[in-house]
Residue frames as qw, qx, qy, qz and C-alpha x, y, z in Angstrom:
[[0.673, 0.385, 0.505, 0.379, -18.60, 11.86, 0.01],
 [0.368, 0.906, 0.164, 0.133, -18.39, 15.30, -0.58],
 [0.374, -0.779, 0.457, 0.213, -15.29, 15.86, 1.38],
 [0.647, -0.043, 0.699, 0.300, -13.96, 13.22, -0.82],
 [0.603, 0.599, 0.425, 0.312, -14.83, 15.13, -3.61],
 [0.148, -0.955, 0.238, 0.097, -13.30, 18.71, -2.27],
 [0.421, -0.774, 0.421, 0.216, -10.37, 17.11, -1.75],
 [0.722, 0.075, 0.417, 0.547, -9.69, 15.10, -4.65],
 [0.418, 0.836, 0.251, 0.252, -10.28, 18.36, -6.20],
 [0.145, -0.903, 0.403, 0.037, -7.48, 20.51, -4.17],
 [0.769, -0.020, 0.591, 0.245, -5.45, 17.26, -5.02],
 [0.700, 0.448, 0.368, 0.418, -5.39, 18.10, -8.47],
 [0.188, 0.954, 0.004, 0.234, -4.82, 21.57, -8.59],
 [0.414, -0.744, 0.512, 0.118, -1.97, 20.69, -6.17],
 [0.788, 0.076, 0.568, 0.225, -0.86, 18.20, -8.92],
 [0.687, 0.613, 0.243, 0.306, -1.35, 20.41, -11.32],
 [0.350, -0.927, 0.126, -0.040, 0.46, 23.15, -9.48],
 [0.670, -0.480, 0.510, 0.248, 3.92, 20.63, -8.49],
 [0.767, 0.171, 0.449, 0.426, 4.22, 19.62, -12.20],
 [0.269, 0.946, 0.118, 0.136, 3.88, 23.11, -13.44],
 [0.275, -0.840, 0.460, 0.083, 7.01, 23.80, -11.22],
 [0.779, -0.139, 0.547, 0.275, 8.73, 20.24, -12.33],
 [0.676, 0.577, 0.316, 0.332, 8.13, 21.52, -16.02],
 [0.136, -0.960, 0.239, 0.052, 10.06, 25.14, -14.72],
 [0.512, -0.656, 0.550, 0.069, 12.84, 23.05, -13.77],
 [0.717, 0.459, 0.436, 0.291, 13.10, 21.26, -17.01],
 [0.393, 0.874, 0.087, 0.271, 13.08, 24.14, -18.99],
 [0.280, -0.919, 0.233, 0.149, 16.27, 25.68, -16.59],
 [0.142, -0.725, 0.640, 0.212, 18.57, 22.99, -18.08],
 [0.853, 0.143, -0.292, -0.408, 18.53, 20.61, -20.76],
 [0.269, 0.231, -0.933, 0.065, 20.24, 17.95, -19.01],
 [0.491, 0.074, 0.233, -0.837, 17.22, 17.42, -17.22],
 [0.006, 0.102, 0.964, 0.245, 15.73, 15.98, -19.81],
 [0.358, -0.204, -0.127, -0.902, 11.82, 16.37, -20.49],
 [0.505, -0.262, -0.812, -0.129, 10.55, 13.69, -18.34],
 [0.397, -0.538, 0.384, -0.637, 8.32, 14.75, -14.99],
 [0.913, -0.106, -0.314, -0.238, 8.13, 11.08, -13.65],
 [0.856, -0.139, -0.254, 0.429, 11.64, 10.02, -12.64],
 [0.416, -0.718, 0.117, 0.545, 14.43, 11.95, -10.25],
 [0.397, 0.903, -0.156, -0.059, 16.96, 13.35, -12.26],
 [0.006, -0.533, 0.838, 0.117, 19.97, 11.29, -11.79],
 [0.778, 0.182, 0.601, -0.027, 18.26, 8.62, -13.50],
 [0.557, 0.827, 0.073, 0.001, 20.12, 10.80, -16.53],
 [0.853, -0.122, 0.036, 0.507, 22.96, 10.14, -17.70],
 [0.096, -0.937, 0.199, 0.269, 25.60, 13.57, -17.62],
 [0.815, 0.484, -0.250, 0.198, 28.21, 13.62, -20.24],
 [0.220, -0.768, 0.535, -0.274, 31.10, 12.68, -18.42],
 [0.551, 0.127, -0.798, 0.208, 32.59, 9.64, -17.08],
 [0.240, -0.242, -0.755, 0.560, 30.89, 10.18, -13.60],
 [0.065, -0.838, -0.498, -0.212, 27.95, 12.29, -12.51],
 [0.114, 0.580, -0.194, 0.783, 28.36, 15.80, -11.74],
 [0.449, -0.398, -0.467, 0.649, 29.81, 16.16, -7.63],
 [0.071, -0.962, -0.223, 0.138, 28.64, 19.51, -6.15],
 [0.406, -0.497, 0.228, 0.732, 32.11, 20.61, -6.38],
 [0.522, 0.293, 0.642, 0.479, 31.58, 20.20, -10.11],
 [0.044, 0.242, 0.295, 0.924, 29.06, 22.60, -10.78],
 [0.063, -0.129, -0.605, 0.783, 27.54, 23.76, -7.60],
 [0.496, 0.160, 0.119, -0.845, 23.97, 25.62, -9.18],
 [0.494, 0.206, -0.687, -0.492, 23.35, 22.82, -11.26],
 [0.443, -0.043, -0.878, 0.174, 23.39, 20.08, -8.51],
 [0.152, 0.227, 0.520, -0.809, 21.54, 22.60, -6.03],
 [0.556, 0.186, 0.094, -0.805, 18.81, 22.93, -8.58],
 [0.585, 0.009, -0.739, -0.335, 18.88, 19.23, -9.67],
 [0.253, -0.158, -0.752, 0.588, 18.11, 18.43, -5.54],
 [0.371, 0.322, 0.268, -0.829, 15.21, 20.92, -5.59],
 [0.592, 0.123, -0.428, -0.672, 13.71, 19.73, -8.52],
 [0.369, 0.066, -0.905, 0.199, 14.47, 15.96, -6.78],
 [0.001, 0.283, 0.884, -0.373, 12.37, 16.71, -4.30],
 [0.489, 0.223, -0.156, -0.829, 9.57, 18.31, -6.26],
 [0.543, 0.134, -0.787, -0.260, 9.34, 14.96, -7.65],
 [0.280, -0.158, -0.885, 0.336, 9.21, 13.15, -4.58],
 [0.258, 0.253, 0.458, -0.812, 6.30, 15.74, -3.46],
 [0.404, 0.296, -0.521, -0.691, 4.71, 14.98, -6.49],
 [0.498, -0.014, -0.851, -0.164, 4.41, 11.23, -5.90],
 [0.079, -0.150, -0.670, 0.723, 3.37, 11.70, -2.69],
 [0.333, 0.294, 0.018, -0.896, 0.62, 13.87, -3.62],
 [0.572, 0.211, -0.628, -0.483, -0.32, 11.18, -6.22],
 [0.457, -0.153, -0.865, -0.138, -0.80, 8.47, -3.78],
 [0.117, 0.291, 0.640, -0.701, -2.78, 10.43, -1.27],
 [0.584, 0.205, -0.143, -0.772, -5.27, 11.40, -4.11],
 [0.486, 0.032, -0.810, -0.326, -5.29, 7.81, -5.09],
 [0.180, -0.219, -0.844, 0.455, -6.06, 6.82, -1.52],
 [0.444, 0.274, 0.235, -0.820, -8.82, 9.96, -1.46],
 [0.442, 0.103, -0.672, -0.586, -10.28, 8.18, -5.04],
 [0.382, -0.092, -0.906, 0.157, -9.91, 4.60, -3.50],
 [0.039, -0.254, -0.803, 0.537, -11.83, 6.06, -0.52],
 [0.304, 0.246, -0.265, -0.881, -14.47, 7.90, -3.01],
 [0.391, 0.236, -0.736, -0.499, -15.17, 5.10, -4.59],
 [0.107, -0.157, -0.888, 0.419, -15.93, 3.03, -1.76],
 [0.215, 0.420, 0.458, -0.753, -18.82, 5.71, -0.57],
 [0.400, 0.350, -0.181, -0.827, -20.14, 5.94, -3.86],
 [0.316, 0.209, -0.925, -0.026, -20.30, 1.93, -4.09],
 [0.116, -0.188, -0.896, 0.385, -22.14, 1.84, -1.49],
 [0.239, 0.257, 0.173, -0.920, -24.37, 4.75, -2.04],
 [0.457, 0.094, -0.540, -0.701, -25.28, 2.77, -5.31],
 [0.308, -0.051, -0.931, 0.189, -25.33, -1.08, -3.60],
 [0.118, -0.149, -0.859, 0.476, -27.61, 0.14, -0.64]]
């Protein structure tokens, strides 16, 4: 149980750590947008198509980095949930037995 409590703690600080960098990458370009939850081509680019690397080459390199920030993000998020879930259990039982 205590490991289970270390680690949801480095969990968060690595949560809080990934969004700190998601909110960087916000702030580099407002298309973006100010959401840390969703990829970034869930936004819509003014244009009649989405910007092609050809388009504008830093933009799409740093909307792909930030892409997978996200995805490291969620990832993180359901291994802490699984550390919780596996908290909870031990502490269930600690009370139960």
């Amino acid at each position: 149980m205590i490991i289970s409590i270390l680690l949801l703690i480095i969990l968060y600080l690595l949560h809080q750590y990934i969004v700190a960098w998601i909110v960087y990458y916000n702030n580099t370009d407002e298309r973006f947008g100010d959401s840390i939850w969703r990829w970034t081509y869930d936004y819509k680019v003014v244009g009649k198509r989405d910007i092609s690397d050809l388009d504008d080459k830093p933009f799409v390199r740093m909307r792909r980095i930030r892409n997978r920030t996200v995805s490291l993000m969620y990832c993180n998020f359901f291994v802490g949930f699984t550390v919780f879930m596996s908290f909870l259990s031990h502490l269930l039982i600690l009370i139960l037995a």
